[in-house]
N, C-alpha and C positions, 0 to 999 in steps of 0.2 A: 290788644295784646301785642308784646315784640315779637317778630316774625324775623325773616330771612332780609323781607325787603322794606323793614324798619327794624333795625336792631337797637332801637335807642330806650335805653334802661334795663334792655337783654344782659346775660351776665355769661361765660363760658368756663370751663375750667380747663386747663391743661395738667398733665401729669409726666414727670420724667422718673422713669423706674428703671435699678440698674441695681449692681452687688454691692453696693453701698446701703441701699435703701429705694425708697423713696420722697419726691415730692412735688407738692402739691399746689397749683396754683389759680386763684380766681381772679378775671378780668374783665373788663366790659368789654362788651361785643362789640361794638362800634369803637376802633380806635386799640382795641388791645391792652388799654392800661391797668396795670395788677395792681387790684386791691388790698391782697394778702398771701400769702402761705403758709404753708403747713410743711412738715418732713416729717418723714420715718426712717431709722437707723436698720428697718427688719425687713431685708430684700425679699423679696418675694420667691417663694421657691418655684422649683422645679418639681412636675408627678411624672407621672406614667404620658397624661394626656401634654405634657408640657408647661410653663408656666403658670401655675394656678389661677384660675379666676375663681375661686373660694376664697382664696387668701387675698389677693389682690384687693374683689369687694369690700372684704371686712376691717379692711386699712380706708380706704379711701370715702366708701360712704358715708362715714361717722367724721372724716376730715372733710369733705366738702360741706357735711349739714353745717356742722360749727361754721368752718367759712363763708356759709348763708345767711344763718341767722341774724343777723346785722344791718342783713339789705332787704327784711319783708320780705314781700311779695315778688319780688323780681326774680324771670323768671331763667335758670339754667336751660338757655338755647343749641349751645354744640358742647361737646367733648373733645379732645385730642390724645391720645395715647403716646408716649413714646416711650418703648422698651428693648431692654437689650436680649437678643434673642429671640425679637418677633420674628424673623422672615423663618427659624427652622423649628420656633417651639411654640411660635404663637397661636396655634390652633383652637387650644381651649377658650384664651380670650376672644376668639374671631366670634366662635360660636356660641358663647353665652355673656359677653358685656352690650351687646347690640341690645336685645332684650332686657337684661339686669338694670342696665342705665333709661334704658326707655317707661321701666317701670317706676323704678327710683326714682325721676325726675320728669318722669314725659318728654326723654332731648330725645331726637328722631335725627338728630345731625351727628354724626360720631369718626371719629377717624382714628385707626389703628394704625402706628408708626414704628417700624425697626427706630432704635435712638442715633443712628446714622441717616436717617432722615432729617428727623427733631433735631438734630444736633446742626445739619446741612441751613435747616430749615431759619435757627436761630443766626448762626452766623451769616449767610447770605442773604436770607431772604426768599423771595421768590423772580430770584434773576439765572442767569443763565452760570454754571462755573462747576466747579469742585470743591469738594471741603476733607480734608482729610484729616481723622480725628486719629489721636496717638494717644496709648497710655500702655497700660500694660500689653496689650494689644492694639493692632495698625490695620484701619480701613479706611480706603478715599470712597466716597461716592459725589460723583456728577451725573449735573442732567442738563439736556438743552431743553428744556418744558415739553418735552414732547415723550422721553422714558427716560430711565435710570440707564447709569454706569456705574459698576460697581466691581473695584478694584483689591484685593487680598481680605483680608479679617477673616483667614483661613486655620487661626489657632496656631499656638506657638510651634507645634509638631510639623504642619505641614505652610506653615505661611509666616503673618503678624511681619515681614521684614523690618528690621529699622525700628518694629518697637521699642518698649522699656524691657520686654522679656528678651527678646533678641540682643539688646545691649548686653544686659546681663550676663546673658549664657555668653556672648564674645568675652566680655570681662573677664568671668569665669575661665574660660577657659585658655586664656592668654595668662592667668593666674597660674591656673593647669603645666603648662606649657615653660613658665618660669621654674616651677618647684620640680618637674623631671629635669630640668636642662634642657630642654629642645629649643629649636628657633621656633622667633614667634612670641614668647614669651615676655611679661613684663612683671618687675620685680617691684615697681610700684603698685600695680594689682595684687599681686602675690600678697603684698603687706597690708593692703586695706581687704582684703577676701579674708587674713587670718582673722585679722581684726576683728569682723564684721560677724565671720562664722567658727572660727578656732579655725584650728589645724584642717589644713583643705584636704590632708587623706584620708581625713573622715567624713567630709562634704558629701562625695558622693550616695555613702551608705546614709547621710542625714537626709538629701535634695530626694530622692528617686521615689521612696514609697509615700509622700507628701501629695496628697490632692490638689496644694496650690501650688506647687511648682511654679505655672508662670510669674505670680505675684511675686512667690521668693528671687525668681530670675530678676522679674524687673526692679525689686529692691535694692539691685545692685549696680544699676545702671546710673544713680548721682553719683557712683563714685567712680565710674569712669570718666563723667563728665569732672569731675574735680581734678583728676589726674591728667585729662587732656592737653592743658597748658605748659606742661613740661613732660609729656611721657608719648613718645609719637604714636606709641601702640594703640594708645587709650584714645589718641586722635584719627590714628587710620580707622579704628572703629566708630567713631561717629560720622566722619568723612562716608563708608561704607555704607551705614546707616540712614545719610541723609541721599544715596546715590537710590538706596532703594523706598523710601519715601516717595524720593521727585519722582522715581519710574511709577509707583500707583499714581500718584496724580497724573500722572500724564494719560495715563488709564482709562480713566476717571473723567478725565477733562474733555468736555466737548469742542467739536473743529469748528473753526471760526473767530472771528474777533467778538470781544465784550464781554468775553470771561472772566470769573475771577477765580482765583484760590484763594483758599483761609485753612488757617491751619488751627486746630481746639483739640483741648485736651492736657491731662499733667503732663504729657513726655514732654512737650516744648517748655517746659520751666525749667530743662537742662540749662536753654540759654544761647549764650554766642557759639559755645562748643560744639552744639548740636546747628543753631542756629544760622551761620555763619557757610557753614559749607551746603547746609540748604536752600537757601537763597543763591547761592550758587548753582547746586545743582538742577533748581527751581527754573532758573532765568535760560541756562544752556537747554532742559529738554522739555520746558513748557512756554516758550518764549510769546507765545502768543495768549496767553491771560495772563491779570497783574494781580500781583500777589497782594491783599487786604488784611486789615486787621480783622476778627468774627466778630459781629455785632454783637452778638449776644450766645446765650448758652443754651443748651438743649429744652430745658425749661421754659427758656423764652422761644424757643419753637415752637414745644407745644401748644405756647398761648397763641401764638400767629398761624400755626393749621386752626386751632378752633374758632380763632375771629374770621379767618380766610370762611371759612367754611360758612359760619353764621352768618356771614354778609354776601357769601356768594360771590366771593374773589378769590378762589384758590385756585393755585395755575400751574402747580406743583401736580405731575403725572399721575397717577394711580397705578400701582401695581402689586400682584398678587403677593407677594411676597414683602415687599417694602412701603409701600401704602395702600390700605383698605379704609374706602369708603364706603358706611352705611348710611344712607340718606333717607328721609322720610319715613318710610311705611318698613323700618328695622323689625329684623325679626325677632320675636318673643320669646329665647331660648333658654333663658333660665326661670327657674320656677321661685313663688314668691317666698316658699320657704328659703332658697338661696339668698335673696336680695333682703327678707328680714333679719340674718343672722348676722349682715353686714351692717345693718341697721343701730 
């Protein structure tokens, strides 16, 4: 039988879960290479207890059997998790996928991941650096293999700097700032904000009672990058933007030479606009790691904790909040009516 210390014919799966969805991927243990996936369009919610592991099982069980069935007998050795909102909501998964997955498949090898891990984990690898993921919200995390750094992904009210949401609300309100007359103002915003939303003295009473706010914010952030090339305003706010970027990295980033940074996620498909003065700002306050392209994407982190893990090469820290390791002798925590319903 494949074990830890011959994973050869072993199989692991990784999972990247986020407000998109999910998905789902199988790969051999030795070596990492994905045989398949799966997605789901239906994020997994949110209860009392935090991110569901009810619902999460009853997605995923019935997509890994399908991704099994193909390969016999071979047998599901580790797991990987990466979710958004493990380090503050992941408690439910702590305490019953250990057990629920141990029953499902006998994997005794499991690793639960904030998706700023997985994400860390796909782009770098397991080298020493920072990785700072942008989209609607902005979080760097670095490690020097020894613990975590972890730099804003404070939510758009009291952090996220340099996000997409953060862009947006600048936008917005340099739109704002055009249609009173105040300085500050840009009248090329003003005209892609009406565009986009109607008449902006109704914006506010449309933006405020809206539970996505940040989304709507950062919807509006390509159109500042569209504007940047001829509107300074539109350019001081990315300039701005990527000042506070480089500072989480620099955060983030561990002391020493051999670093790297990588930057993942939608906000960097702004482009050179955005681009352009971060690498700037990159080079002046992180001068000592080099800036790289991400290998790969959170999904493919996933699968690189689960091979790490299966083969007994994972060099990536453990920690309470942003990675948890259950190894071996996992505890038993959910009951098998839980794990048949996912079935």
């Amino acid at each position: 039988m494949s074990s830890v210390n011959d994973p050869s014919g072993a199989l692991v799966v990784g999972v990247d879960s986020g407000g998109s969805g999910l998905r789902i991927a199988l790969a051999e243990a030795a070596g990492g290479a994905v045989l398949d996936t799966r997605s789901s369009r239906e994020p997994v919610p949110t209860g009392p207890g935090g991110i569901s592991a009810g619902h999460f099982l009853d997605q995923v069980l019935p997509a890994v059997r399908s991704l099994t069935e193909p390969h016999g007998s071979r047998p599901v050795v580790a797991v990987a998790v990466g979710a958004a909102g493990m380090a503050t909501l992941g408690d439910e998964l702590r305490a019953e996928l250990p057990g629920a997955l141990a029953e499902a498949w006998g994997v005794r090898r499991l690793a639960l991941a904030a998706d700023a891990v997985t994400a860390y984990a796909g782009a770098l690898g397991q080298r020493p650096g920072a990785v700072v993921a942008g989209g609607t919200g902005m979080i760097a995390l670095g490690t020097d293999l020894r613990s975590w750094r972890r730099a804003d992904g404070w939510g758009h009210l009291l952090g996220d700097c340099g996000s997409g949401a953060w862009i947006g609300r600048a936008g917005l309100e340099a739109a704002m700032r055009a249609y009173d007359g105040r300085r500050g103002g840009s009248a090329a915003l003003l005209a892609r904000a009406e565009r986009l939303f109607g008449p902006v003295a109704g914006l506010p009473g449309a933006l405020y009672p809206r539970t996505d706010r940040p989304a709507v914010l950062a919807s509006f952030a390509p159109e500042v990058g569209r504007c940047a090339a001829e509107d300074p305003v539109a350019a001081d706010i990315l300039a701005r933007a990527a000042g506070h970027i480089a500072e989480a990295a620099e955060a983030a980033c561990p002391d020493g030479p051999g670093a790297s940074v990588a930057l993942t996620g939608g906000l960097f498909k702004l482009g050179d606009p955005l681009l352009v003065p971060l690498r700037a700002a990159l080079g002046e306050l992180v001068p000592r790691a080099g800036t790289v392209e991400p290998a790969g994407d959170p999904l493919s982190g996933a699968v690189a904790l689960a091979a790490a893990l299966a083969t007994g090469t994972l060099r990536l820290p453990e920690d309470p909040a942003l990675l948890r390791l259950f190894v071996e002798n996992a505890p038993r925590a959910a009951s098998s009516a839980q794990v048949g319903g996912g079935a």
